[in-house]
Each structure stands twice: as C-alpha cells, then as structure tokens.
PQR file of N, CA, C, O and H, with PARSE charges and radii, in Angstrom:
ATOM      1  N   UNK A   1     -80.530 -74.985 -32.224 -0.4000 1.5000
ATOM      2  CA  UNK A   1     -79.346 -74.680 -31.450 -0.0000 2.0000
ATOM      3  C   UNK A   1     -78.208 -74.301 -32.387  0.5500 1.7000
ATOM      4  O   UNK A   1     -78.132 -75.029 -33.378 -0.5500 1.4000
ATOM      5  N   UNK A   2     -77.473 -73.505 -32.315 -0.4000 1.5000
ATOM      6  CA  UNK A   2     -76.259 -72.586 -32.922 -0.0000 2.0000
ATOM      7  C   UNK A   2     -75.023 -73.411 -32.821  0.5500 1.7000
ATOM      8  O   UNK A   2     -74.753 -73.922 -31.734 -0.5500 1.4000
ATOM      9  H   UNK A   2     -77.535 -72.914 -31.511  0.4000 1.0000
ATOM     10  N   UNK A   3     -74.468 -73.538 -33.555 -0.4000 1.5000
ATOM     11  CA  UNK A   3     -73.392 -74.472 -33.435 -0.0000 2.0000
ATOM     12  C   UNK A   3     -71.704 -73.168 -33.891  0.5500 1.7000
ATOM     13  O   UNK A   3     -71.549 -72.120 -34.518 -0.5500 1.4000
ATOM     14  H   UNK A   3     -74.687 -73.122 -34.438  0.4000 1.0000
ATOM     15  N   UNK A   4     -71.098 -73.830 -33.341 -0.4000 1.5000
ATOM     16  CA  UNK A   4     -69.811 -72.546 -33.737 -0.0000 2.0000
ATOM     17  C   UNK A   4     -68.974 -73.472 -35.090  0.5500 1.7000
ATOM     18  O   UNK A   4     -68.473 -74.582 -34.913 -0.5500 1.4000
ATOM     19  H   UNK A   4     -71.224 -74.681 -32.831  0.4000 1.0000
ATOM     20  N   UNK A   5     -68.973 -73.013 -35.910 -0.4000 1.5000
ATOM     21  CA  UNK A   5     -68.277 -72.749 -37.535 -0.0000 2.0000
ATOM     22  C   UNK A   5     -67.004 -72.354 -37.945  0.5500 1.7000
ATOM     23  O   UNK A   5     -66.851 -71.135 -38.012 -0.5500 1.4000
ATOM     24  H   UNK A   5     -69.380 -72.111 -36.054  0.4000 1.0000
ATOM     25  N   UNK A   6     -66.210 -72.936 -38.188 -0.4000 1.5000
ATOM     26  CA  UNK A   6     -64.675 -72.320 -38.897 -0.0000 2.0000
ATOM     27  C   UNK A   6     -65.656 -71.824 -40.099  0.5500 1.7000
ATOM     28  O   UNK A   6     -66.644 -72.166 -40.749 -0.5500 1.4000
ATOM     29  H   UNK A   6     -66.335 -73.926 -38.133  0.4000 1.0000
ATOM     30  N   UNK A   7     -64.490 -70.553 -39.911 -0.4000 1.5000
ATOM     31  CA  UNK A   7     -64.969 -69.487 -41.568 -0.0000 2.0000
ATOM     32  C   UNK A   7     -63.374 -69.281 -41.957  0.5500 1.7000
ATOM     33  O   UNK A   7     -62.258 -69.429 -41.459 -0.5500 1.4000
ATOM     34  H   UNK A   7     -63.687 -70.276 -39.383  0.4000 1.0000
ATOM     35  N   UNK A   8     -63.935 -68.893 -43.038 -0.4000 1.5000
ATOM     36  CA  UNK A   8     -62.610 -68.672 -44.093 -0.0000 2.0000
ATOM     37  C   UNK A   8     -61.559 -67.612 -43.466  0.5500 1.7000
ATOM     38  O   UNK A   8     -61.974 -66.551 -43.001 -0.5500 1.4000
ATOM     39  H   UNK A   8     -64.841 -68.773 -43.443  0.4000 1.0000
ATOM     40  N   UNK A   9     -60.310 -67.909 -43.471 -0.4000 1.5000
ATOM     41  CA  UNK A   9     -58.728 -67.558 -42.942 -0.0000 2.0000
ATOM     42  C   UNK A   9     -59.267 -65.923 -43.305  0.5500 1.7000
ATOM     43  O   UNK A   9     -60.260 -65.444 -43.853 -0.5500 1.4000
ATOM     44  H   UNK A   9     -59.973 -68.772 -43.848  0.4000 1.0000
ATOM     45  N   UNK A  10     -58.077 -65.405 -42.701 -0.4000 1.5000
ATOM     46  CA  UNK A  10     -58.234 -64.000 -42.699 -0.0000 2.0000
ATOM     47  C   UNK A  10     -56.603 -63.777 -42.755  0.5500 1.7000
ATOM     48  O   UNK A  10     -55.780 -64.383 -42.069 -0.5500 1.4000
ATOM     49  H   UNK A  10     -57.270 -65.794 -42.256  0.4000 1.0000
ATOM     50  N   UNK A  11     -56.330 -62.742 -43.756 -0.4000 1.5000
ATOM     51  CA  UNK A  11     -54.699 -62.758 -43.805 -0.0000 2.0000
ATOM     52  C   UNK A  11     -54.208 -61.182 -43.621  0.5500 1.7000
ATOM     53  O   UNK A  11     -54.464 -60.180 -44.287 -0.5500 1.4000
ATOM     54  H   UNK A  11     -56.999 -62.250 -44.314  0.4000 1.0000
ATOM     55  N   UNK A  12     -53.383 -61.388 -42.420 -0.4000 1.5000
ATOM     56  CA  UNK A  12     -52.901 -60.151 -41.757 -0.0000 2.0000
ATOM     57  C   UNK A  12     -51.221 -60.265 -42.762  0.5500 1.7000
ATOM     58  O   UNK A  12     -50.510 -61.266 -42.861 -0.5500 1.4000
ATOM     59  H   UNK A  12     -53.175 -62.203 -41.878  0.4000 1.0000
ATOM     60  N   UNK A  13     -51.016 -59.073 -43.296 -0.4000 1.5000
ATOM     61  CA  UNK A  13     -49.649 -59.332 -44.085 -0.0000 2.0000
ATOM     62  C   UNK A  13     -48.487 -60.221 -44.192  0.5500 1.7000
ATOM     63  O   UNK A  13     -47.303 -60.128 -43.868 -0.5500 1.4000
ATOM     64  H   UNK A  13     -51.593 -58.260 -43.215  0.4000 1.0000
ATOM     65  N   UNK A  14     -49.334 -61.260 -44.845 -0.4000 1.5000
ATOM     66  CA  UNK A  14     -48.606 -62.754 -45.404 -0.0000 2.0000
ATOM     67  C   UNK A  14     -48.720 -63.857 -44.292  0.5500 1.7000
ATOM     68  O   UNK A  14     -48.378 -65.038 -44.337 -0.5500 1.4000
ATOM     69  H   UNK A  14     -50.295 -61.336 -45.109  0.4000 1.0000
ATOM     70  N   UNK A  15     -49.260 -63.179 -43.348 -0.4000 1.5000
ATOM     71  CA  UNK A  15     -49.726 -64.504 -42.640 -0.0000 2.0000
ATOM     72  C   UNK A  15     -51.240 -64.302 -42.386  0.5500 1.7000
ATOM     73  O   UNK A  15     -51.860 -63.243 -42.481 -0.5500 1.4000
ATOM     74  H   UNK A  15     -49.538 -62.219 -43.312  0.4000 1.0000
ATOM     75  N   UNK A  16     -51.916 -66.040 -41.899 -0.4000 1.5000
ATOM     76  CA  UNK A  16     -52.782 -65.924 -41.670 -0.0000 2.0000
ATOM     77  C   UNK A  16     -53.785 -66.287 -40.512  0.5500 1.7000
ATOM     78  O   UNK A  16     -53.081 -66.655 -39.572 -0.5500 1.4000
ATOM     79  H   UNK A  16     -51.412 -66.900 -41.822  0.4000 1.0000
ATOM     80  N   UNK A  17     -54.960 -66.342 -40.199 -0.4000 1.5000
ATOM     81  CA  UNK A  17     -55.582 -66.212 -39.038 -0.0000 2.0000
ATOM     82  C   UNK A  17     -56.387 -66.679 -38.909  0.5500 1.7000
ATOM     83  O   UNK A  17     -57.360 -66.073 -39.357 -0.5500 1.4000
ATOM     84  H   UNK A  17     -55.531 -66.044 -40.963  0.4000 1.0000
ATOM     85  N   UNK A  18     -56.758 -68.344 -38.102 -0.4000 1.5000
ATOM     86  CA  UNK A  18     -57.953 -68.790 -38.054 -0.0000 2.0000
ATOM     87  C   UNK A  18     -59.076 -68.389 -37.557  0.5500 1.7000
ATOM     88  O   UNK A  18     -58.949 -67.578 -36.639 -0.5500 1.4000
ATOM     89  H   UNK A  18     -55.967 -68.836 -37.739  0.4000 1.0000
ATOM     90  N   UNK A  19     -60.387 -68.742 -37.911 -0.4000 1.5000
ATOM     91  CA  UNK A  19     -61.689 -67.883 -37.295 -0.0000 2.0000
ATOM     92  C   UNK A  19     -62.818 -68.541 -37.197  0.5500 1.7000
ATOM     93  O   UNK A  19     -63.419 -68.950 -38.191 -0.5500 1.4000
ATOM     94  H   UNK A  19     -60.490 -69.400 -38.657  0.4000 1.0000
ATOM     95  N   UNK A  20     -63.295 -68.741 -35.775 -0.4000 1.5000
ATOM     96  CA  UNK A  20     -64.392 -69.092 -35.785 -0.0000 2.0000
ATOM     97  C   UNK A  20     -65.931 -68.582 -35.613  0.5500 1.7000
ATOM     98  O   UNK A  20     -65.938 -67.625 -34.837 -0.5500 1.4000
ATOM     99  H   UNK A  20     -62.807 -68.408 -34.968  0.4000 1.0000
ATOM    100  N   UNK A  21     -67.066 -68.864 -36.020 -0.4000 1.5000
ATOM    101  CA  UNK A  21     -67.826 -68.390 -35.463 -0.0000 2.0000
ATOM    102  C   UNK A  21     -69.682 -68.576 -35.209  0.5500 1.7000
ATOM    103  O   UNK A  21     -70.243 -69.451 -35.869 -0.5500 1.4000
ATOM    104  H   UNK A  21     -67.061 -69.640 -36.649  0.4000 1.0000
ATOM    105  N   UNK A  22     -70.261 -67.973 -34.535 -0.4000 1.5000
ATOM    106  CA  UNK A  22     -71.680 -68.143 -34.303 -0.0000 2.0000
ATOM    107  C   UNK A  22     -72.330 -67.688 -34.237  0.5500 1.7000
ATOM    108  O   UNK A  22     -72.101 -66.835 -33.380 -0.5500 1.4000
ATOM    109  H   UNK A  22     -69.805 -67.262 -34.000  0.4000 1.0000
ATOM    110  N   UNK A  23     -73.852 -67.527 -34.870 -0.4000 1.5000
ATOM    111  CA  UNK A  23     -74.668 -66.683 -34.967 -0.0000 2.0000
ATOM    112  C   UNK A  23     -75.845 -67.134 -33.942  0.5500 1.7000
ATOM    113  O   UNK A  23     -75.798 -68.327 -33.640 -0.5500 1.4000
ATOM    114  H   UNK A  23     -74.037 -68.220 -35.566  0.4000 1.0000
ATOM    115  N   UNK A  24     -76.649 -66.550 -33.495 -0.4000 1.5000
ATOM    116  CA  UNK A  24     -77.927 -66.976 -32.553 -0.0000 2.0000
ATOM    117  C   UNK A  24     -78.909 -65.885 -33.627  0.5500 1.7000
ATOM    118  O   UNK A  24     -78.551 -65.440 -34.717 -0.5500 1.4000
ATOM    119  H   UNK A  24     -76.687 -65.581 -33.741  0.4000 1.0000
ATOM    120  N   UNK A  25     -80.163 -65.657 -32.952 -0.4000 1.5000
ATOM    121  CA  UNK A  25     -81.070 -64.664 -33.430 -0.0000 2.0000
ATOM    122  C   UNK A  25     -80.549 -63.600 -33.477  0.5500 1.7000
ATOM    123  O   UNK A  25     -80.640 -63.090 -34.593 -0.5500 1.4000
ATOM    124  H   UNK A  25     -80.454 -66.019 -32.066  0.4000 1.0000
ATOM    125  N   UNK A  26     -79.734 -62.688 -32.336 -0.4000 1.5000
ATOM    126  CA  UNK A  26     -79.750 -61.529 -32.649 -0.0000 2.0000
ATOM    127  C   UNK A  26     -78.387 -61.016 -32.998  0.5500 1.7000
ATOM    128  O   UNK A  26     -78.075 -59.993 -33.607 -0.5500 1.4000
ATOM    129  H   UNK A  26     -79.660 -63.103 -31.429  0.4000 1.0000
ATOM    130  N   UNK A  27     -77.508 -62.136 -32.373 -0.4000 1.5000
ATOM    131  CA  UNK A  27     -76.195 -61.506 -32.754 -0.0000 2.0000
ATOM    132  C   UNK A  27     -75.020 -62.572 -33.327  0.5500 1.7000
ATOM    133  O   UNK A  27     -75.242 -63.780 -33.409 -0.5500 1.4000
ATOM    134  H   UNK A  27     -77.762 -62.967 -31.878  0.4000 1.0000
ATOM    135  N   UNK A  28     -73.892 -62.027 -33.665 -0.4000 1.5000
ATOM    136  CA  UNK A  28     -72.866 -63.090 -34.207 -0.0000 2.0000
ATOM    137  C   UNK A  28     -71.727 -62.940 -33.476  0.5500 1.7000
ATOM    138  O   UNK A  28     -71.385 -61.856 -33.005 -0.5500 1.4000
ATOM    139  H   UNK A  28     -73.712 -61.045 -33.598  0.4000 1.0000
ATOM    140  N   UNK A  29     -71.205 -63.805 -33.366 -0.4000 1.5000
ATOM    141  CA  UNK A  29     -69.776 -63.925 -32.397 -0.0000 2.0000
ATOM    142  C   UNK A  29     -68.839 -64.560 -32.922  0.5500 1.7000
ATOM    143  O   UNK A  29     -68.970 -65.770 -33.109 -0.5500 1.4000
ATOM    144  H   UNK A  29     -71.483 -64.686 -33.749  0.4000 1.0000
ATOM    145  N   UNK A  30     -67.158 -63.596 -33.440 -0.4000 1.5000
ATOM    146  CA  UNK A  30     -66.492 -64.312 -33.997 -0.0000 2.0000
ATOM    147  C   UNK A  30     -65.229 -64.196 -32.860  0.5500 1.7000
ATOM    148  O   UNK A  30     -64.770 -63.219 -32.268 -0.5500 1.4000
ATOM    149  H   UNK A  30     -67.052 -62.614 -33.288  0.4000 1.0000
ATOM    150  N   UNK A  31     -64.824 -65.879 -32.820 -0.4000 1.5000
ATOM    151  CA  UNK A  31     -63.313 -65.809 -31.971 -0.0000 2.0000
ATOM    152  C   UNK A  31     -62.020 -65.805 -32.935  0.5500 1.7000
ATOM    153  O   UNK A  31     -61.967 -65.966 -34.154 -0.5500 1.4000
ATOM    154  H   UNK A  31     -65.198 -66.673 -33.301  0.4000 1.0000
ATOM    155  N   UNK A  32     -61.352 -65.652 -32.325 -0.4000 1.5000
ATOM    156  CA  UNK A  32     -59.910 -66.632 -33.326 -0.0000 2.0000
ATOM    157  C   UNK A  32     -59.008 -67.499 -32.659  0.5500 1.7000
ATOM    158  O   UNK A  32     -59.217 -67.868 -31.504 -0.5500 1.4000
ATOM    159  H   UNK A  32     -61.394 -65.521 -31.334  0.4000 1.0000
ATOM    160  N   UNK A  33     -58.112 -67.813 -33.255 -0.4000 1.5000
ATOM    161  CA  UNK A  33     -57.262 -68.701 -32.876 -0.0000 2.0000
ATOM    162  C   UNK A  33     -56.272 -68.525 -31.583  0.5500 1.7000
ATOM    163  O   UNK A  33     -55.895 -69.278 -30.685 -0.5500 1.4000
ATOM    164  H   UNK A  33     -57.942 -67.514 -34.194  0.4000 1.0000
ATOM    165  N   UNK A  34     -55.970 -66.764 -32.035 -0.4000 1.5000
ATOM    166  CA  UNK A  34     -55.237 -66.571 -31.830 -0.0000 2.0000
ATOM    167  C   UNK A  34     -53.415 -66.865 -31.643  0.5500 1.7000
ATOM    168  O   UNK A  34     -52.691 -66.829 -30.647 -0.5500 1.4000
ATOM    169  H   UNK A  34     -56.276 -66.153 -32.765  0.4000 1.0000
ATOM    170  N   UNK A  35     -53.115 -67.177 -33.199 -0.4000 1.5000
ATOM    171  CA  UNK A  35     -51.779 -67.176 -33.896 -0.0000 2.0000
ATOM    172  C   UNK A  35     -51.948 -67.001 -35.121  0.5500 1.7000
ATOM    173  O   UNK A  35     -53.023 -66.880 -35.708 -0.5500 1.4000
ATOM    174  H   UNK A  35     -53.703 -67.206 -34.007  0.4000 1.0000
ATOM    175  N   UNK A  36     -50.903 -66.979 -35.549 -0.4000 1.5000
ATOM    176  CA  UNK A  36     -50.937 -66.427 -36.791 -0.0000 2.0000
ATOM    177  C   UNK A  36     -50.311 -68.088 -37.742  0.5500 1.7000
ATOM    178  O   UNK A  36     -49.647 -68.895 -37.092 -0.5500 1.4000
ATOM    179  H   UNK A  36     -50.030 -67.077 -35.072  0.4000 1.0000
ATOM    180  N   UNK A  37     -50.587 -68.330 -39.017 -0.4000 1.5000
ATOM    181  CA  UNK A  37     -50.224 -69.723 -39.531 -0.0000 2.0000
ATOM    182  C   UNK A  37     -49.357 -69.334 -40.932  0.5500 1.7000
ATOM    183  O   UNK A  37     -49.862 -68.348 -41.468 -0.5500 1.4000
ATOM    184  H   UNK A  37     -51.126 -67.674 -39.545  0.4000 1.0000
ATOM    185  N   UNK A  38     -48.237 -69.831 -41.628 -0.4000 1.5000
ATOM    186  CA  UNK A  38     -47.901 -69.664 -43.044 -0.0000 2.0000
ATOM    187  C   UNK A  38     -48.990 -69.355 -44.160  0.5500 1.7000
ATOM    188  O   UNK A  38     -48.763 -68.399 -44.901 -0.5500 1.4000
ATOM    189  H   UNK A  38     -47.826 -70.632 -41.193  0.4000 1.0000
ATOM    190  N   UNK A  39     -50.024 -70.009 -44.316 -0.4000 1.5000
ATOM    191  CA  UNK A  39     -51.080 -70.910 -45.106 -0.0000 2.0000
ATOM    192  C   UNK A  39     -52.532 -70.254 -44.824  0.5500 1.7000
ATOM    193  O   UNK A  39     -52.715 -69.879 -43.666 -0.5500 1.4000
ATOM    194  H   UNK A  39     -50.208 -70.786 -43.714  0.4000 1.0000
ATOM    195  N   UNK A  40     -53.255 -70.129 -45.460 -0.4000 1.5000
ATOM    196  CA  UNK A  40     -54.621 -70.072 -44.851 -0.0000 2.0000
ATOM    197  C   UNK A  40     -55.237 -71.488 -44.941  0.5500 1.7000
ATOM    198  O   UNK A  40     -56.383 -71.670 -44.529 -0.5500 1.4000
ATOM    199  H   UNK A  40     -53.107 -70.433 -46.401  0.4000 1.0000
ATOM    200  N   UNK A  41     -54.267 -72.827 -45.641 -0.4000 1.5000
ATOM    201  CA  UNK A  41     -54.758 -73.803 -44.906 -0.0000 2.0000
ATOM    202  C   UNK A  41     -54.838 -74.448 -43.644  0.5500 1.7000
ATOM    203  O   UNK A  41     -55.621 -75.138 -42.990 -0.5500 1.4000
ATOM    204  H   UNK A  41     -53.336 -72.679 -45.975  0.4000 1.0000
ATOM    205  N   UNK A  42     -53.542 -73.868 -43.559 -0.4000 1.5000
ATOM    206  CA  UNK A  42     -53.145 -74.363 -41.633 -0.0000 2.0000
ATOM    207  C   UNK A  42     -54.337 -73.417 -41.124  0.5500 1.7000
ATOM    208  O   UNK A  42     -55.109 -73.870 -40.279 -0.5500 1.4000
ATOM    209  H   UNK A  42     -52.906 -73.308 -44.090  0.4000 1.0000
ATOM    210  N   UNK A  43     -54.492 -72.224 -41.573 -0.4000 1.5000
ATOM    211  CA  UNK A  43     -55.220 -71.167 -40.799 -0.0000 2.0000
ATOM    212  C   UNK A  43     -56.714 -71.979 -40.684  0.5500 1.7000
ATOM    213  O   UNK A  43     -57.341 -72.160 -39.640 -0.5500 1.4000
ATOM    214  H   UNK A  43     -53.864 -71.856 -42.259  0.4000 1.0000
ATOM    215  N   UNK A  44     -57.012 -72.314 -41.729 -0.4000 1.5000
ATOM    216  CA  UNK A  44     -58.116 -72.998 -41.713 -0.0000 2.0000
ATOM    217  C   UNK A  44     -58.713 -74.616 -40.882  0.5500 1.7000
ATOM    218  O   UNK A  44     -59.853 -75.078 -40.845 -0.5500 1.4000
ATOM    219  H   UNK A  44     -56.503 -72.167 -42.576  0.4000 1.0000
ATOM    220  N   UNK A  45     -57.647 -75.063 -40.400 -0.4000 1.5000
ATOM    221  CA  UNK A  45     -57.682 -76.360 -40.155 -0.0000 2.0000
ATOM    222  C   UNK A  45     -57.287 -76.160 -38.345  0.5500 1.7000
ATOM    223  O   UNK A  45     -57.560 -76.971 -37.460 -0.5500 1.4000
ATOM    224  H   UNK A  45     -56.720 -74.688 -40.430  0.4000 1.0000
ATOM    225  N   UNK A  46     -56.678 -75.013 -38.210 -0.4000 1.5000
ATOM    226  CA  UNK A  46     -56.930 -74.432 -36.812 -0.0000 2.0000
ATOM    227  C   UNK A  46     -58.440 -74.217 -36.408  0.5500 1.7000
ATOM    228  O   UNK A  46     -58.953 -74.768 -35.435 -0.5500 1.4000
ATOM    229  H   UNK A  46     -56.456 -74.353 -38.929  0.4000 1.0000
ATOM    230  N   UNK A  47     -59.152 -73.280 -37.338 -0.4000 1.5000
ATOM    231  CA  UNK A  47     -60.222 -72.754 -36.922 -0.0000 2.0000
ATOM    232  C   UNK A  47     -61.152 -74.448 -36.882  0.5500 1.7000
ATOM    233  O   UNK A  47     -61.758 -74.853 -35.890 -0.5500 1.4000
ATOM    234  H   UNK A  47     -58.735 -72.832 -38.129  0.4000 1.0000
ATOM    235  N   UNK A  48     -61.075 -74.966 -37.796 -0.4000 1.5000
ATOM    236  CA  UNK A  48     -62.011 -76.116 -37.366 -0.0000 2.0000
ATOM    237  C   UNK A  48     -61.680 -76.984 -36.128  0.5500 1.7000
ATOM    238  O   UNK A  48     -62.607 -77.658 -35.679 -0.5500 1.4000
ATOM    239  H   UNK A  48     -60.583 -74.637 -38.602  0.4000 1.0000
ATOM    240  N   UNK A  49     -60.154 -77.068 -35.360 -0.4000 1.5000
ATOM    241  CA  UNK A  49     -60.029 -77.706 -34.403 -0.0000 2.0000
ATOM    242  C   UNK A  49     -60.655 -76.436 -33.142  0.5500 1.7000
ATOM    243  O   UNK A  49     -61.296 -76.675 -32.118 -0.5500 1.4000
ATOM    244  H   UNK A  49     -59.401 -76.520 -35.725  0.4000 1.0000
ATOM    245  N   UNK A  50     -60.250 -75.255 -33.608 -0.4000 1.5000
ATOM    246  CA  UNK A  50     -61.356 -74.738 -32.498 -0.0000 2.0000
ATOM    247  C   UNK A  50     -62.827 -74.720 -32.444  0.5500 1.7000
ATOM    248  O   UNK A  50     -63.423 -74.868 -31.378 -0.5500 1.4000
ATOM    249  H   UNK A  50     -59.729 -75.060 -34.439  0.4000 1.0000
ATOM    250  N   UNK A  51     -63.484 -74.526 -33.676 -0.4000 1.5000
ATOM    251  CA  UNK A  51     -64.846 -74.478 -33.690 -0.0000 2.0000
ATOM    252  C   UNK A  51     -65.137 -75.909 -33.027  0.5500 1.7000
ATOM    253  O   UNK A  51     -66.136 -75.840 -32.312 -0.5500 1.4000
ATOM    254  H   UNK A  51     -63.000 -74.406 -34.542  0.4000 1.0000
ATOM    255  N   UNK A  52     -64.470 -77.382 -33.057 -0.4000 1.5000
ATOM    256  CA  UNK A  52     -64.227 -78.328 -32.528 -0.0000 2.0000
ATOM    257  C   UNK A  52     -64.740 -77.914 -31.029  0.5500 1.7000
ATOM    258  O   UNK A  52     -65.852 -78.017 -30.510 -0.5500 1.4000
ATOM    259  H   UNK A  52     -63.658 -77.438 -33.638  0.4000 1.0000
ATOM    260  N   UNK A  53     -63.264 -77.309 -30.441 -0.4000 1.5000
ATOM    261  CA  UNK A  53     -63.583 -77.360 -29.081 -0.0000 2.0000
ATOM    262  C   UNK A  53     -64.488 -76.643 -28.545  0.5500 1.7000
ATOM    263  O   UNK A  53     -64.847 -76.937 -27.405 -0.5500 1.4000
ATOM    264  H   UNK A  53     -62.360 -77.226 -30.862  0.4000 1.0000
ATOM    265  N   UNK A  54     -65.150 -75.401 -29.300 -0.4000 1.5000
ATOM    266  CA  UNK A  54     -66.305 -74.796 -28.518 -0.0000 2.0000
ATOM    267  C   UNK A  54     -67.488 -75.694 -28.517  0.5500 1.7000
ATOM    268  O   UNK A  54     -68.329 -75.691 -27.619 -0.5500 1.4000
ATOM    269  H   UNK A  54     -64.858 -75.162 -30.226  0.4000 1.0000
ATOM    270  N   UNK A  55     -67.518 -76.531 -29.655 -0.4000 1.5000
ATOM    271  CA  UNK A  55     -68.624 -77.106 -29.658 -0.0000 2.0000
ATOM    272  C   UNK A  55     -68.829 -78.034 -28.307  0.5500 1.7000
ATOM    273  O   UNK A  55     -69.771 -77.957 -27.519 -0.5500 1.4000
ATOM    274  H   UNK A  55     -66.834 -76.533 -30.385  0.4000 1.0000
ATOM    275  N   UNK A  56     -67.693 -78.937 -28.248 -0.4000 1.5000
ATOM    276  CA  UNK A  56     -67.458 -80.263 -27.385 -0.0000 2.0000
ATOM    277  C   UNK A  56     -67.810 -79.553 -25.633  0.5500 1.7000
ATOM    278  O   UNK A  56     -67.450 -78.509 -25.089 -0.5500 1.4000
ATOM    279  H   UNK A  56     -66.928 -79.000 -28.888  0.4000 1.0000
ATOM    280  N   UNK A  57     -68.624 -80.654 -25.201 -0.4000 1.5000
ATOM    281  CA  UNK A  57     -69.553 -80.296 -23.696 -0.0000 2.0000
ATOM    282  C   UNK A  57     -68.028 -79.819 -22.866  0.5500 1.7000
ATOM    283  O   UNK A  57     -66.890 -80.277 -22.972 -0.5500 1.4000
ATOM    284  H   UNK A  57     -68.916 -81.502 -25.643  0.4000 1.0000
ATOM    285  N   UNK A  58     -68.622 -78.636 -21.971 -0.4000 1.5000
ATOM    286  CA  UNK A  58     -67.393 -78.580 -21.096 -0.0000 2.0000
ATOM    287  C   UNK A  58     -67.342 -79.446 -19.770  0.5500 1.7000
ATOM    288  O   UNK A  58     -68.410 -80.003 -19.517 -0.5500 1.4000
ATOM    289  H   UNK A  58     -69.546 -78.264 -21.885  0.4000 1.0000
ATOM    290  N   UNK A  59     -66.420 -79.644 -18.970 -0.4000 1.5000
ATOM    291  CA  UNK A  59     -66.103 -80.768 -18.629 -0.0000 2.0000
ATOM    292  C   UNK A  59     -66.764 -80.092 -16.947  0.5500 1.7000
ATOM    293  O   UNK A  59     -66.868 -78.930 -16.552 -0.5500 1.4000
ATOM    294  H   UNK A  59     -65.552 -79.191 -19.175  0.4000 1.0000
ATOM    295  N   UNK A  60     -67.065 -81.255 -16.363 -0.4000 1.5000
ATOM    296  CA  UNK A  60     -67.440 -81.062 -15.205 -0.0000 2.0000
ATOM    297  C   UNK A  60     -67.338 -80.449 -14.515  0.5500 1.7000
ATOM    298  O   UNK A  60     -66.769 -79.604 -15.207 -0.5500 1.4000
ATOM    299  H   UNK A  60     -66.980 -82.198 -16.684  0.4000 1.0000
ATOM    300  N   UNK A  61     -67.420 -79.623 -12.750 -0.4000 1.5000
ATOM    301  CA  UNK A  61     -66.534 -78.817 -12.607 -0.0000 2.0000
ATOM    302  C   UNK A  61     -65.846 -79.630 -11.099  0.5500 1.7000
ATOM    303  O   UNK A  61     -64.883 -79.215 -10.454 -0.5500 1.4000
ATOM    304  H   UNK A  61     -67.883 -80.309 -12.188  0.4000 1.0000
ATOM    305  N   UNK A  62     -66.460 -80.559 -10.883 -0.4000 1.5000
ATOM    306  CA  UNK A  62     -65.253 -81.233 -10.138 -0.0000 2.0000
ATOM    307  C   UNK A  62     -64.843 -82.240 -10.900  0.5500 1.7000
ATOM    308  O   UNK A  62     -64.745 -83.360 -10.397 -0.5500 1.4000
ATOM    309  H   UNK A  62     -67.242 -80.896 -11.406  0.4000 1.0000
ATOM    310  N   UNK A  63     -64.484 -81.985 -12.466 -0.4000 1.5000
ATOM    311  CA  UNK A  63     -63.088 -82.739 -12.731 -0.0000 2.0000
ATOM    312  C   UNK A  63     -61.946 -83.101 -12.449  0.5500 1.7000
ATOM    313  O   UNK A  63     -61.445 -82.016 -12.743 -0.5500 1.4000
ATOM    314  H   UNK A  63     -64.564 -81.075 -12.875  0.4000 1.0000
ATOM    315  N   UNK A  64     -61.106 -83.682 -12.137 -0.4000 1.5000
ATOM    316  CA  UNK A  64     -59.869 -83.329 -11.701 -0.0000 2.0000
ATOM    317  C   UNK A  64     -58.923 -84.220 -13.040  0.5500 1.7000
ATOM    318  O   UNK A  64     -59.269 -85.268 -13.585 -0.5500 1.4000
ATOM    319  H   UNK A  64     -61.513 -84.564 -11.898  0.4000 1.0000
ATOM    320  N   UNK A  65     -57.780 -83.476 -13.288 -0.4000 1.5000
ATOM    321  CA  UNK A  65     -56.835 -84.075 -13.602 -0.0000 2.0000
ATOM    322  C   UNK A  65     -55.537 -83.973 -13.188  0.5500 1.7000
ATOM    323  O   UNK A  65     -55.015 -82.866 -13.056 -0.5500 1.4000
ATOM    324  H   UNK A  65     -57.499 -82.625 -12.845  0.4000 1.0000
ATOM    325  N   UNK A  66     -54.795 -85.260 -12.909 -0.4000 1.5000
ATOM    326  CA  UNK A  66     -53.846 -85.529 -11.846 -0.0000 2.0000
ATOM    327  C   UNK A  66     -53.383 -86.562 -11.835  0.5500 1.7000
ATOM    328  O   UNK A  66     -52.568 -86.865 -10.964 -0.5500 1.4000
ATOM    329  H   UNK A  66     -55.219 -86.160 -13.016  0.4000 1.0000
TER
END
C-alpha cells in the first residue's frame, strides 16, 4: 500500500512551497500545500503535516461536528 510522503520544498522566488507526494504502480501524484512559507523548513514541516493528513482514515460520513 502507497503511503503519501513530504518531499523536499520547492522555492518559487524567495519563498517556499510544501509538497507532498505518492506513487502507486503506474503513476505519481504530487499535491501541495498550497501557501507559500519564509524557509524551506517551515515549507517542509507543512508538507509533513499534510502528507500527515492524507494519510490519516477519513472520517465517517455521518460524522457530525457540533
């Protein structure tokens, strides 16, 4: 089973851009953060709280919160 991966920051002129991503057999899929961070450490420490949440089960669908 494929698990989704923070990969290394990506820097759009002086700032930078977290990234996650996943490979299966045939193809690879990269998301981002979507923001931009000072640091490609922040950039980096984003992408692992997202690769985080893709991983984590999604939640029921009669969840409710309230």
């Amino acid at each position: 089973m494929s698990r989704w991966q923070a990969t290394e920051a990506h820097e759009w002129c002086g700032a930078w851009e977290g990234r996650a991503q996943i490979t299966d057999r045939r193809a690879t899929r990269t998301v981002v953060c979507g923001h931009l961070h000072r640091s490609s450490a922040e950039a980096e420490r984003c992408a692992q709280g997202l690769a985080a949440r893709l991983n984590s089960p999604p939640m029921p669908s009669d969840y409710y919160v309230g």
